[in-house]
C-alpha positions, 0 to 999 in steps of 0.5 A: 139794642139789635143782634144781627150776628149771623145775618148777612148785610148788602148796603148799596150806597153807603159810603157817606151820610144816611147809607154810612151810618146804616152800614156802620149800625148793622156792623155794631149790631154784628152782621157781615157787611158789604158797601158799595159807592162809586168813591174808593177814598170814602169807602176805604175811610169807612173800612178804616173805621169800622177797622177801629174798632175791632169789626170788618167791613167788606167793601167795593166800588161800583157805579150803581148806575151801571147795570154790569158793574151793579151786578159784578158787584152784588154777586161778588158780595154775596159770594164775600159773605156767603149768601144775604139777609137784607139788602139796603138800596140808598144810593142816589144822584139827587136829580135836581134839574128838571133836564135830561140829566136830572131825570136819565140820572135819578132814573139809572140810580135812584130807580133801576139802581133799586130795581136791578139790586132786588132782582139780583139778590131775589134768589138768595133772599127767597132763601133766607126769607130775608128783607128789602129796605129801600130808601126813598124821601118826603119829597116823594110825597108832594110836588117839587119845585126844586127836585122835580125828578128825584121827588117823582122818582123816589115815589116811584121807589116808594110804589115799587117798595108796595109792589114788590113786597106783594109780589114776594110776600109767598117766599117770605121776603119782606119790602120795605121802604124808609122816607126820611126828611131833611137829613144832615150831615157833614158834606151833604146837601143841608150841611152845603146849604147851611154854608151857602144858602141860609135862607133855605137852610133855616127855611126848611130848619124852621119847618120841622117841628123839632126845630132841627134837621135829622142826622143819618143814625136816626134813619140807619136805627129805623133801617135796623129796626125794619129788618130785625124780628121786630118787624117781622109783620110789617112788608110794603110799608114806607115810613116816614122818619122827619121829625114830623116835617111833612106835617108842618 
């Protein structure tokens, strides 16, 4: 469906659910790819993989986190791939607590990650008039009770998302960011709340429309689609990608 042979891809945060399957769309659709998270067994599972199937990968670990261990690790990616088209910020520490650790946590990856990530690539974007994709969520956009500091810090990706694509917007770099709604997968949150907490499970499953949860490829498709040609008079914009479970 898209050809992206010739681009280069940077997904950082992508060795499982929504950042796993983006990787593995921009590899089938051709693109040079790098994959960064802080586990070596699930991404080594995820080059095995794409192993499998004729194409390559180029991961590394990196705690995103980690202002210096971020920055060796896109730099060196850069260098791996020879320069950079889009990068996809989807890391994040799921801040749950309303503590110290929920909110220093959700602050140093979820936000700074995707900070410090767009400053560092800047450059080469400018250079290719590549795009920016940020992952934020539709807990950006009404109060929490549960998450309280992943929902205010994954609005404040979602602002920052609109700022920035102004601010680049002259150097033909596009901004763009993605909500999506209660996604599942295996071993992620939704898939643990299934096994361990129903109520909420079928609560939140109840709530959407479609009468199901999302799966990551129907955000990685999105992904993809936001930075193909297709979308090349779209910058800012946050979509919202939740089978319409904001509206219920």
């Amino acid at each position: 469906m898209f050809d992206f042979h010739g681009r280069r891809v940077i997904v950082a945060g992508g060795s499982k659910g929504i950042g796993r399957a983006i990787a593995l769309g921009f590899a089938r659709a051709g693109a040079g790819v790098s994959v960064c998270a802080r586990g070596q067994a699930s991404l080594d599972a995820l080059a095995k993989e794409v192993a499998s199937e004729g194409l390559a990968l180029h991961v590394a670990p990196c705690d995103i986190g980690d202002k210096a261990e971020l920055e060796t690790y896109l730099q060196n990616a850069m260098d791996e791939l020879g320069g950079l088209d889009v990068l996809v910020n989807c890391a994040s520490a799921f801040g749950r607590e309303d503590n110290e650790e929920g909110w220093l946590s959700s602050v140093e990856v979820d936000l700074m990650g995707t900070v410090r990530a767009g400053h560092i690539c800047l450059p080469a974007l400018k250079e290719t008039g590549g795009t920016i994709i940020n992952i934020a969520s539709i807990a950006a956009l009404h109060a929490s009770t549960r998450t309280a500091p992943y929902a205010a810090i994954k609005a404040a990706v979602a602002h920052y998302t609109g700022s920035l694509a102004v601010t680049m917007a002259p150097h033909k770099v596009r901004v763009n960011g993605i909500a999506p709604g209660s996604i599942e997968f295996p071993g992620g949150v939704w898939d643990q709340a299934r096994q361990n907490n129903p109520e909420l499970y079928q609560r939140i499953r109840q709530g959407i429309p479609f009468g199901r949860l999302g799966t990551p490829e129907e955000v990685a498709d999105v992904a993809l689609f936001l930075a193909s040609d297709l979308a090349r008079w779209i910058t800012g914009q946050t979509l919202v990608v939740d089978g319409g479970q904001v509206l219920s």
